[in-house]
C-alpha positions as CSV (number, residue, x, y, z in Angstrom):
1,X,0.0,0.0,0.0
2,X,2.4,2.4,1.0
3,X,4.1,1.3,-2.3
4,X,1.9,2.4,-4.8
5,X,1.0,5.8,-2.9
6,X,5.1,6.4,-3.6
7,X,5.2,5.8,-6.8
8,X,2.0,7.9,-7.2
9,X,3.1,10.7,-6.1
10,X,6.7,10.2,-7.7
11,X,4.4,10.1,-10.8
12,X,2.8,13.3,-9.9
13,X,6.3,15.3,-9.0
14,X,7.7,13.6,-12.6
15,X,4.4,15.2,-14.3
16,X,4.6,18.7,-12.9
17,X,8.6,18.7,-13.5
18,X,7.5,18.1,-17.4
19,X,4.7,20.1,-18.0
20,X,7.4,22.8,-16.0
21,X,10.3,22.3,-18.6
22,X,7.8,22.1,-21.9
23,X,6.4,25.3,-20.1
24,X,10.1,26.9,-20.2
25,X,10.5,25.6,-23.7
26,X,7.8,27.2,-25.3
27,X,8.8,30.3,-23.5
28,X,12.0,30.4,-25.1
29,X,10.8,29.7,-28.7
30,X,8.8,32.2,-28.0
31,X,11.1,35.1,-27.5
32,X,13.5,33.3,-29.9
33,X,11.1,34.0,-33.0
34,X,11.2,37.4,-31.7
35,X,14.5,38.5,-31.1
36,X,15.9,40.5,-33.5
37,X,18.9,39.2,-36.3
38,X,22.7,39.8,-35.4
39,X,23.9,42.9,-38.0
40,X,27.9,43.2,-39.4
41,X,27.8,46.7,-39.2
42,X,29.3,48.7,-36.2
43,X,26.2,51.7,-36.1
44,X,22.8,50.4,-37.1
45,X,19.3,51.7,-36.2
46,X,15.8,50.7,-37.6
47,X,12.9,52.3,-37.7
48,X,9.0,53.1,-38.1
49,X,9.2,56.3,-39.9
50,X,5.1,57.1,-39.5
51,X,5.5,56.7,-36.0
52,X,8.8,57.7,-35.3
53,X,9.9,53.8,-33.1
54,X,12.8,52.8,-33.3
55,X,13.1,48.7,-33.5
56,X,16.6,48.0,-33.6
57,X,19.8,50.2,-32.3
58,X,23.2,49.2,-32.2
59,X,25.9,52.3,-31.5
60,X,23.7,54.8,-32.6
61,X,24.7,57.6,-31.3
62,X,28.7,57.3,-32.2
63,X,29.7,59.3,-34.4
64,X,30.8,58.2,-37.5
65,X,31.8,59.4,-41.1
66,X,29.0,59.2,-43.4
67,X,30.9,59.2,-46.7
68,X,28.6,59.5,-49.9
69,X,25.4,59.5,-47.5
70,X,26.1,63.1,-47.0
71,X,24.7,63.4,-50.5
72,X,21.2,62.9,-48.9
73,X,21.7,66.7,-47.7
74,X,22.8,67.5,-51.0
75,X,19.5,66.7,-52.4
76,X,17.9,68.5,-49.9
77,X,18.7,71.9,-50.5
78,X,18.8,71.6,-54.5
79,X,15.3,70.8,-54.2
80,X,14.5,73.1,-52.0
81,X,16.8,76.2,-53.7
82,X,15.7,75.7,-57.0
83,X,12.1,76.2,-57.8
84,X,12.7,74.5,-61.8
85,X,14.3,71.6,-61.6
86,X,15.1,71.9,-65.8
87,X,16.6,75.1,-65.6
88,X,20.4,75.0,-67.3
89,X,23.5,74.5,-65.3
90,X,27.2,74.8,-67.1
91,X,29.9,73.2,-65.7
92,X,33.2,75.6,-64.4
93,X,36.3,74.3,-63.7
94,X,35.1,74.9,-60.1
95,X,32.6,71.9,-60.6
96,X,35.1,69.5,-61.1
97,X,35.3,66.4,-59.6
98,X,37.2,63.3,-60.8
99,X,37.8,61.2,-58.3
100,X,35.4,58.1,-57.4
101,X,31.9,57.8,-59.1
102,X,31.6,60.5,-61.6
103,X,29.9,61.8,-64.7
104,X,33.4,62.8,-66.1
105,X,31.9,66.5,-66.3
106,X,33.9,68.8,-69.2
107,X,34.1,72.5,-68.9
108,X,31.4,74.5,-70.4
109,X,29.1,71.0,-70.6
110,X,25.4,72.2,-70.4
111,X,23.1,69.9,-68.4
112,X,20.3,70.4,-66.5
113,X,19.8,70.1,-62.4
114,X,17.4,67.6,-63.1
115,X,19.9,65.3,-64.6
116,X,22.8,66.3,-62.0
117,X,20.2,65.5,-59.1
118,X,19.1,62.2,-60.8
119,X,22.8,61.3,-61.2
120,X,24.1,62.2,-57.6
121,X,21.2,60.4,-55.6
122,X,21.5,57.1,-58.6
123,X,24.9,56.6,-59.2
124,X,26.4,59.1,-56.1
125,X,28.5,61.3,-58.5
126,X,30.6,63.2,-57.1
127,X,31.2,66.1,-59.8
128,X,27.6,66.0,-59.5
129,X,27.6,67.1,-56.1
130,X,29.9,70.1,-56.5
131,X,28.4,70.9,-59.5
132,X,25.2,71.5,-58.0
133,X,26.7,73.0,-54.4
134,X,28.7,75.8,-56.4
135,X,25.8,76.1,-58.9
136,X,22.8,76.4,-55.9
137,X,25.5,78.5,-53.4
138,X,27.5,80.5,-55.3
139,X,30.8,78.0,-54.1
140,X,31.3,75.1,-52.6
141,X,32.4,76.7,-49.2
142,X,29.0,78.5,-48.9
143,X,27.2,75.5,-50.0
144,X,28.8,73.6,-47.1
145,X,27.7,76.5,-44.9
146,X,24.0,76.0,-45.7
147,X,24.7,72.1,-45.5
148,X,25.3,72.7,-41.7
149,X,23.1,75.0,-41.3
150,X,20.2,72.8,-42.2
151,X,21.3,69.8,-40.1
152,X,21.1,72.3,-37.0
153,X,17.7,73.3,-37.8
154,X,16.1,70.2,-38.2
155,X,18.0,68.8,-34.9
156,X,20.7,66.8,-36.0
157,X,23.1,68.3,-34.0
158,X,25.7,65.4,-34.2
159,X,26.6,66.1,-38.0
160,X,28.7,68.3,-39.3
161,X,29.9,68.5,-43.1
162,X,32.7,69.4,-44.7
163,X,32.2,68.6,-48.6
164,X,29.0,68.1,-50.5
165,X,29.7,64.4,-51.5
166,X,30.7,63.3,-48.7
167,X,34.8,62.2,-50.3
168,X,36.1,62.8,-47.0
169,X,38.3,60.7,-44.6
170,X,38.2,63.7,-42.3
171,X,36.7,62.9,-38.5
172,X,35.4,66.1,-38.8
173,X,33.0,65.3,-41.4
174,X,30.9,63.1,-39.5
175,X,26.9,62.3,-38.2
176,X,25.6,59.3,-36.2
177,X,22.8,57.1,-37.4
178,X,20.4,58.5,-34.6
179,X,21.4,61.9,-36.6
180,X,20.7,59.9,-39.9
181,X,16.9,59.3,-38.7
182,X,16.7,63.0,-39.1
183,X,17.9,63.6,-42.3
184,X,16.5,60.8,-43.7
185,X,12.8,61.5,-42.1
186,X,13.3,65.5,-43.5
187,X,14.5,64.2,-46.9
188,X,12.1,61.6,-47.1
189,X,9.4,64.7,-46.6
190,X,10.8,66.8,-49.8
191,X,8.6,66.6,-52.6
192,X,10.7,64.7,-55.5
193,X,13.4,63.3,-52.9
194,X,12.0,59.4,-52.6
195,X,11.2,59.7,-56.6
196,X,14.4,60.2,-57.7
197,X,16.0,57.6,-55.0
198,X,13.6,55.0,-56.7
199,X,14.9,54.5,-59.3
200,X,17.4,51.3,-60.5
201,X,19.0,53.2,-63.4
202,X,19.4,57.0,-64.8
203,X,19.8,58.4,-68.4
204,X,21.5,61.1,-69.6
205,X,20.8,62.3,-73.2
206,X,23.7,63.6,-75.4
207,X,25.2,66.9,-74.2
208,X,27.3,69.1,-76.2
209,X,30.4,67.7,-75.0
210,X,29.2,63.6,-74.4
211,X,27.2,61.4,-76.0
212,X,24.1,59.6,-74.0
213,X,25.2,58.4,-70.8
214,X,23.0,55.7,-68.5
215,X,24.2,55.0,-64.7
216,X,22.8,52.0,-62.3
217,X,22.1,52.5,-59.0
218,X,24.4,52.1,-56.3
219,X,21.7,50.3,-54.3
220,X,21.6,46.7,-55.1
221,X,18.4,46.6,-52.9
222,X,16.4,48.2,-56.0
223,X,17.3,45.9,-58.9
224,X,20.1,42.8,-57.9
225,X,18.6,39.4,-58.2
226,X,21.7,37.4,-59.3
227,X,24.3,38.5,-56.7
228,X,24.3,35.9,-53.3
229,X,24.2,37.2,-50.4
230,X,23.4,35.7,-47.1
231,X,21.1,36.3,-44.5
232,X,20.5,34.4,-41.7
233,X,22.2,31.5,-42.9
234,X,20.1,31.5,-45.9
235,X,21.3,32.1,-49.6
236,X,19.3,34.8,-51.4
237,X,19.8,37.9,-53.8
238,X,19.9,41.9,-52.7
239,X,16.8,42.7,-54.9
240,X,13.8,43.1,-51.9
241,X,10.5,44.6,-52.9
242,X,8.9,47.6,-51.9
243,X,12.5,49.4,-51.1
244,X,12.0,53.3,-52.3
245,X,16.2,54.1,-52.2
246,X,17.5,56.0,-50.2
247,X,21.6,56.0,-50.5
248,X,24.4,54.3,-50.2
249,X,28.3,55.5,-49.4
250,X,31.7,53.9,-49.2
251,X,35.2,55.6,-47.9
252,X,38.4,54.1,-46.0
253,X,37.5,55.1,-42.9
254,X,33.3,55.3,-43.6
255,X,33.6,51.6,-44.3
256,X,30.1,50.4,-46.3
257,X,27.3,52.5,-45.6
258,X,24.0,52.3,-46.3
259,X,20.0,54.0,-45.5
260,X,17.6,52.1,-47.1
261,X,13.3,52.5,-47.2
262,X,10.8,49.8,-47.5
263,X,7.2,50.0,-47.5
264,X,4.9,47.3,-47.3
265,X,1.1,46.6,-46.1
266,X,1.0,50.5,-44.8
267,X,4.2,49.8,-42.6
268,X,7.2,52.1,-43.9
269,X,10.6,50.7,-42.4
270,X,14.2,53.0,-42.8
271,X,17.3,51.0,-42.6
272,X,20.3,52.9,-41.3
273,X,23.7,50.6,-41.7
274,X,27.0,52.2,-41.0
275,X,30.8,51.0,-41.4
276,X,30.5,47.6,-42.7
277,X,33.7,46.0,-43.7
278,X,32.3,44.0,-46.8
279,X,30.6,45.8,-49.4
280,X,27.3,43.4,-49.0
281,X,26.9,43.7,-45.2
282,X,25.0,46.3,-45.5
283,X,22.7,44.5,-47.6
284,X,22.5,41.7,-45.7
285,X,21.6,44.0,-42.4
286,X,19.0,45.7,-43.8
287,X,17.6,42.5,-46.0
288,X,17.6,40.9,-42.1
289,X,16.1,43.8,-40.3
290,X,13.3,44.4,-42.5
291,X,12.5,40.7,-42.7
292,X,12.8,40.6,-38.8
293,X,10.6,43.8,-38.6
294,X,7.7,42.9,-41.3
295,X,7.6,39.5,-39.3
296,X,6.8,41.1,-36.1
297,X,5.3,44.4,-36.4
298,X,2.7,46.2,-37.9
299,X,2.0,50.0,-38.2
300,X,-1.7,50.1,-36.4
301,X,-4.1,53.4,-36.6
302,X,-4.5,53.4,-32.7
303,X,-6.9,56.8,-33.1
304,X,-7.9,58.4,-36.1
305,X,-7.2,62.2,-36.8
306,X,-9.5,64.7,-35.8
307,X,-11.1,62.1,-33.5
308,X,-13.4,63.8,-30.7
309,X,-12.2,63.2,-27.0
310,X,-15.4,64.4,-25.1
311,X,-15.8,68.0,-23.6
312,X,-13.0,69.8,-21.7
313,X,-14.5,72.6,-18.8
314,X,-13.2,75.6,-19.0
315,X,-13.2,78.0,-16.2
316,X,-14.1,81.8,-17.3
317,X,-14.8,81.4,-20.6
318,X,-17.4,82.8,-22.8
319,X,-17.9,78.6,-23.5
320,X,-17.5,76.9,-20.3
321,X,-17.7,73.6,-22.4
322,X,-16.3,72.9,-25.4
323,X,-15.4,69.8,-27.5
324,X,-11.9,68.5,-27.6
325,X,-9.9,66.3,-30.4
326,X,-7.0,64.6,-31.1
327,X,-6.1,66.5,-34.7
328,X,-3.0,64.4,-35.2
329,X,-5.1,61.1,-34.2
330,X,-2.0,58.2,-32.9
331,X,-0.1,55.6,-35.3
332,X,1.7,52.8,-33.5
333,X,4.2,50.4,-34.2
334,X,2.5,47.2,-32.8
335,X,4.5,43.7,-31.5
336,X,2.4,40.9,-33.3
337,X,5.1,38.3,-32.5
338,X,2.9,37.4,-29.8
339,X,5.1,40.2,-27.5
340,X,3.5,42.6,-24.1
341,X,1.6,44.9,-26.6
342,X,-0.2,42.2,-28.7
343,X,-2.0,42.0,-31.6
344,X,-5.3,42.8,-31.2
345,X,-6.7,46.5,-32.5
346,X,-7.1,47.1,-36.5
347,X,-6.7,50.4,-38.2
348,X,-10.5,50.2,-40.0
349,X,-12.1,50.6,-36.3
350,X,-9.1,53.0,-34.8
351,X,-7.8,50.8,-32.6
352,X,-9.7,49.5,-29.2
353,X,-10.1,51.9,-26.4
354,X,-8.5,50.0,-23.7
355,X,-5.0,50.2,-25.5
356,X,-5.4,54.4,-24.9
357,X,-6.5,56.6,-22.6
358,X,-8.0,60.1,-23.3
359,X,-6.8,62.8,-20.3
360,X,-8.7,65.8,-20.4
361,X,-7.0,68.5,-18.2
362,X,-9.3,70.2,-15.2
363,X,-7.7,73.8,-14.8
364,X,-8.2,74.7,-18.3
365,X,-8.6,78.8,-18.4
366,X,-9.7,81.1,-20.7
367,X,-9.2,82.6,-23.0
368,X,-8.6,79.7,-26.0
369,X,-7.0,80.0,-29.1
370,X,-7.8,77.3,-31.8
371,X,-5.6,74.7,-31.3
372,X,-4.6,75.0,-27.8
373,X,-3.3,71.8,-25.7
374,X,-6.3,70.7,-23.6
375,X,-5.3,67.1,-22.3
376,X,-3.7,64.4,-24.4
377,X,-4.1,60.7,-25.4
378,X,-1.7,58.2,-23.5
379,X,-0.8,55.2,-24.7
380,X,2.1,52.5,-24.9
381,X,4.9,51.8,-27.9
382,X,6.2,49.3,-29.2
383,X,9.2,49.0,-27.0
384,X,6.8,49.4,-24.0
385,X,7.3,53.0,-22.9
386,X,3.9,55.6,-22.3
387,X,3.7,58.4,-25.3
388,X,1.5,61.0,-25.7
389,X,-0.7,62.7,-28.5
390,X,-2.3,66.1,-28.0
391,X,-5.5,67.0,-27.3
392,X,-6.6,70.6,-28.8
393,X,-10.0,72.7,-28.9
394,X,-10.7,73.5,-32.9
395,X,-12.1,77.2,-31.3
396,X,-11.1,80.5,-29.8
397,X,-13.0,81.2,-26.6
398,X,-12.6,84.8,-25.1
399,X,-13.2,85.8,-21.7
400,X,-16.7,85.5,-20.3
401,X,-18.6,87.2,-17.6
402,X,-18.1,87.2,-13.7
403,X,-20.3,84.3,-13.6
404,X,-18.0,82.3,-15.8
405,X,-15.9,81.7,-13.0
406,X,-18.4,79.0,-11.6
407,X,-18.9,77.5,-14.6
408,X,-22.2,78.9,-16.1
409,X,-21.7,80.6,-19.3
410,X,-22.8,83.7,-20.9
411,X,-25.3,82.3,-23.2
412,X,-27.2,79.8,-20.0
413,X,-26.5,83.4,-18.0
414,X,-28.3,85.7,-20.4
415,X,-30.6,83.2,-21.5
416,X,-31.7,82.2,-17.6
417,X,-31.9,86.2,-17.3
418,X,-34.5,86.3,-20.2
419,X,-36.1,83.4,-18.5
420,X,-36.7,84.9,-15.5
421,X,-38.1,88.1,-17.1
422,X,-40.3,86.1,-19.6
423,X,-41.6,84.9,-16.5
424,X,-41.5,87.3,-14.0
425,X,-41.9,90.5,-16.1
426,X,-46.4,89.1,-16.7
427,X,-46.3,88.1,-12.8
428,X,-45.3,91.6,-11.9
429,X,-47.3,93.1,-14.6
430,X,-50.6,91.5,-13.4
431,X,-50.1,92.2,-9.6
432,X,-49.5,95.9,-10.2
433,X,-52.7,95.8,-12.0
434,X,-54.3,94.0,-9.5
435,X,-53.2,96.4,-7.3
436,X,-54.3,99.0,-9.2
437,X,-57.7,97.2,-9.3
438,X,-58.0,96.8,-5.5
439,X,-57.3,100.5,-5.3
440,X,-59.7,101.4,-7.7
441,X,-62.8,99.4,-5.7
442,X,-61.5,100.9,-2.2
443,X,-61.8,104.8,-3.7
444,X,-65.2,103.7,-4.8
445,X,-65.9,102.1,-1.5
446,X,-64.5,105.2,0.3
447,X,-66.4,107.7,-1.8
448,X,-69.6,105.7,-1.4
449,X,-68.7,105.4,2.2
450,X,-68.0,109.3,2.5
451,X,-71.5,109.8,0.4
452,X,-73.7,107.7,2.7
453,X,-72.3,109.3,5.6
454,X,-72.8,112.8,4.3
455,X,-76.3,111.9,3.5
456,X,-76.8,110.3,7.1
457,X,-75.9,114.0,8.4
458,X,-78.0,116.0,6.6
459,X,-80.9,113.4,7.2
460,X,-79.9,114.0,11.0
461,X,-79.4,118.0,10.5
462,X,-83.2,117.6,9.1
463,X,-84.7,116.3,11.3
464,X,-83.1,118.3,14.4
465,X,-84.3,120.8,12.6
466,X,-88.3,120.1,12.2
467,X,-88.0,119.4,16.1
């Protein structure tokens, strides 16, 4: 007897020890299908560009040379200096340039910026950059000037150029791929930027110094389907659909650089690989980090813009209430590997409330301008940390009366005055005319009073009289 109860509950410990190690398993296969790959190159960052997340860092805010990415700042400002895009550049012996790519540029060549901008952001030619930096600056050095000057505006305060194409072994002339976000988000905004960087291959027609020229892209991620590459232990080719550019670079101490775009199913992914020491690592990253990411995240419509939060009070204003909405409305970068955010919430219905939560503030004052902060939306990112979206009033809403201050406004104010004397104003009318009335029947009353009582004493004085 006391047998079998041993080897019952021997069976019962060996049980619960199993299902406790398949338990641990699972766990681990888990988070193994949704760790992220190993990348070759020393600075790497991916990320959500319509929300902003960042999915994958590695060194990203060391600085580092950017060689021929600096060309992505190049773009920039031609695009945004000159308003047509065909008008007629000719090449000094300023614009030179004949060292790495180039278009072998002759003096007094005519070509347009057009084709120098297709050429520089497709094939990274150098002459091209300088070409365009003295043509859109006046010289190079001033072109460099506004180069810097526009990475300080837009916040990326860890760059710093020296040239326009980047052909520079100089520490000096240097960003980090946190800075790279930046520039590549900005340039990514520029109208004609990501349709230039699309493209596999450029032409040239014949100038009046060269015949027809055609130049494929330095970024094997747009066209290559017969070089190997590896990723993940897997052989495969560069060529991976949906990429939109953006540019590639290559010096000494730059190593093999690389930002690349990729949009698929409404998620848009940026790539930033830095200082590889082949010439396909940075391939392979990017082809492993978008894989990775598309595996395991999707870009979810948490709110939609201009959705209404509910009323916000506000203390002395001519509106004590007044709607509220979230203008911007909240994209997310969503874990669907099965991950602390989950799955669940679709961008047709907005996303599910309990995944956000609307804060309206309670010592709002006025008076309100359109577009004033009134509370926000909270919710969680991907990588778990809260975020906030604002909450704004669409209205002005000036300063009411004293009575504003406890919350009733000027229209319930007047309108519970008019009220009050809609009512009050026939009340009052009809008692002063009944009062009038009643004053009217006690005159009578006295002057018939006073009548019969002079009467009485002449009747009286009468008859003393005939005595």
């Amino acid at each position: 007897m006391q047998n079998k109860r041993a080897r019952r509950l021997l069976a019962a410990v060996v049980t619960v020890l199993l299902a406790v190690m398949l338990a641990g398993m699972q766990t681990v296969a888990s988070f193994a299908a949704s760790a992220p790959p190993e990348t070759q190159c020393d600075g790497v960052l991916l990320y959500d560009q319509k929300t902003g997340e960042v999915l994958y860092e590695k060194n990203a805010d060391e600085p580092m040379t950017p060689a021929s990415i600096t060309k992505i700042m190049t773009a920039v400002l031609v695009l945004e200096n000159v308003e047509n895009l065909d008008e007629e550049v000719t090449i000094t012996e300023e614009m030179l340039f004949p060292l790495g790519n180039n278009m072998d540029l002759q003096v007094g060549e005519v070509l347009t910026v057009r084709q120098l901008l297709n050429v520089l952001l497709v094939y990274s030619a150098n002459d091209a950059a300088v070409a365009l930096a003295v043509h859109v600056g006046g010289s190079e050095q001033a072109f460099v000037d506004m180069m810097n000057a526009k990475a300080a505006e837009i916040g990326a305060e860890h760059t710093h150029y020296l040239c326009p194409n980047g052909f520079s072994e100089s520490w000096d002339h240097v960003t980090t791929p946190r800075d790279l976000k930046i520039i590549a988000d900005y340039a990514c905004g520029v109208e004609g930027f990501t349709d230039i960087t699309s493209q596999s291959s450029v032409k040239v027609p014949a100038t009046n110094k060269h015949e027809a020229r055609e130049y494929k892209s330095t970024n094997q991620l747009l066209y290559d389907d017969e070089t190997t590459i590896y990723v993940n232990g897997e052989e495969r080719t560069p060529k991976y659909d949906g990429v939109f550019g953006i540019k590639t670079g290559m010096m000494g101490n730059a190593g093999y650089c690389l930002v690349a775009g990729c949009e698929r199913d409404g998620m848009r992914l940026v790539a930033v690989c830095l200082r590889g020491d082949g010439e396909l690592d940075r391939f392979e990253d990017s082809i492993a980090l978008f894989d990775w990411a598309y595996a395991n995240y999707e870009t979810v419509q948490l709110v939609e813009p201009g959705m209404k939060c509910g009323k916000v009070k506000v203390r002395g204003g001519h509106k004590v209430k007044m709607n509220a909405y979230c203008e911007e409305g909240v994209l997310v970068t969503r874990d669907i590997s099965g991950g602390a955010a989950g799955a669940d919430g679709t961008a047709e219905d907005g996303g599910n409330e309990e995944d956000y939560e609307i804060v309206l503030y309670e010592d709002v004052e006025a008076p309100l301008a359109a577009g004033d902060q009134v509370g926000y939306i909270s919710y969680v990112k991907a990588d778990g940390t809260e975020a906030q979206a604002p909450v704004v009033v669409r209205e002005d809403d000036r300063e009411g009366g004293p009575w504003t201050k406890i919350y009733i406004s000027d229209f319930h104010f007047w309108a519970g005055v008019i009220m009050v004397a809609i009512v009050a104003v026939p009340l009052l009318l009809g008692s002063l005319a009944r009062r009038k009335k009643g004053r009217r029947g006690q005159t009578r009353s006295q002057r018939y009073a006073q009548t019969s009582s002079a009467g009485g004493r002449r009747r009286t004085q009468k008859k003393r009289r005939r005595r």
